[in-house]
N, C-alpha and C positions, 0 to 999 in steps of 0.2 A: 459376496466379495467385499472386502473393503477399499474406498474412495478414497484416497490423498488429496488434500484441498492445500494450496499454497495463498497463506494470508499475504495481502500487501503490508507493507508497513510505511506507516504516514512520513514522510521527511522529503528534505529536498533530493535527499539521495539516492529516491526511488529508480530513478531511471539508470541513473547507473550499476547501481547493486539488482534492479530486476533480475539479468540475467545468470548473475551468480544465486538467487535465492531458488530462481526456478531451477537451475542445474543441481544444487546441493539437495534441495528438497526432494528433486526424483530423484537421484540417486537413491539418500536414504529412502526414501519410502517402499522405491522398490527391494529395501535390504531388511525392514521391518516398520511398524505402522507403531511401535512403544512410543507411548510418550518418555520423555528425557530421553530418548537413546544415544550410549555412548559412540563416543568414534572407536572401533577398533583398530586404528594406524597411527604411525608415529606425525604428528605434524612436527613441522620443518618450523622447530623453536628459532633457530638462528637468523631463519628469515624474517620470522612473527616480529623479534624481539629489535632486528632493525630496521622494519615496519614501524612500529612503536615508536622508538627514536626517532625517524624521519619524520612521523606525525607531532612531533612536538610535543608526547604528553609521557608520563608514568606509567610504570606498570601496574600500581597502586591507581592509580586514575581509570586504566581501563576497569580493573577490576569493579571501582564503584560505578562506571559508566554500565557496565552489563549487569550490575547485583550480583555480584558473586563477593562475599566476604571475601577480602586480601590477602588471608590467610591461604585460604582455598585454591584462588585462583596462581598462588606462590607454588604449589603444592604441584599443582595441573600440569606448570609450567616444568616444574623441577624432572616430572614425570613425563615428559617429553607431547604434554597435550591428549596424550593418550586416553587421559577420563572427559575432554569438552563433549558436551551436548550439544547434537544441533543448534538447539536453542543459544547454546553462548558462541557457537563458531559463526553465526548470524550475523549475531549482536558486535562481536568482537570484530568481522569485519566492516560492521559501520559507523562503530567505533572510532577506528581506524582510517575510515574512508580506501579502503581494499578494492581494484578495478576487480574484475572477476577473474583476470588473468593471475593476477597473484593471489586471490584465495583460493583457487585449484592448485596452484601450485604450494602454497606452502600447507591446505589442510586436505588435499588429497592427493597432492604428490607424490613418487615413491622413494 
């Protein structure tokens, strides 16, 4: 069988993003163990994007803040978030400073 292991990640934000990293994490994991795996659902862009806005920074800024060329993450977005990776839906909510409440909601909401 394979083990899902959820890394910490170091910042002051750990306590509050714990519980959405641990929620996101089993979720996916229970849905597949790929590394990059994509999201198959629509995230809730309208939310994301005035998330964004309320944190005071660009959408060009999140982009460098997670490593994802600008381009790319224009692209993701245009696509209604439907290709983010675990990995960048993470990133993108600490980015952002996202309670867990609103990253359930806007990247696994229905």
């Amino acid at each position: 069988p394979v083990l899902c292991s959820i890394s910490a990640y170091p910042s002051t934000l750990y306590h509050q993003t714990v519980g959405l990293m641990v929620q996101l994490s089993l979720y996916f994991c229970a849905l597949s163990t790929a590394k990059g795996m994509r999201l198959n659902m629509k995230t809730n862009m309208q939310k994301l994007r005035g998330k964004i806005v309320e944190a005071g920074i660009t959408q060009e800024a999140v982009a460098d803040l997670i490593g994802v060329d600008r381009s790319t993450f224009y692209r993701k977005v245009k696509s209604e978030g439907i290709s983010f990776t675990i990995g960048e839906v993470h990133k993108i909510a600490n980015a952002i400073q996202l309670t867990q409440q609103e990253a359930v909601e806007i990247f696994l909401g229905n």
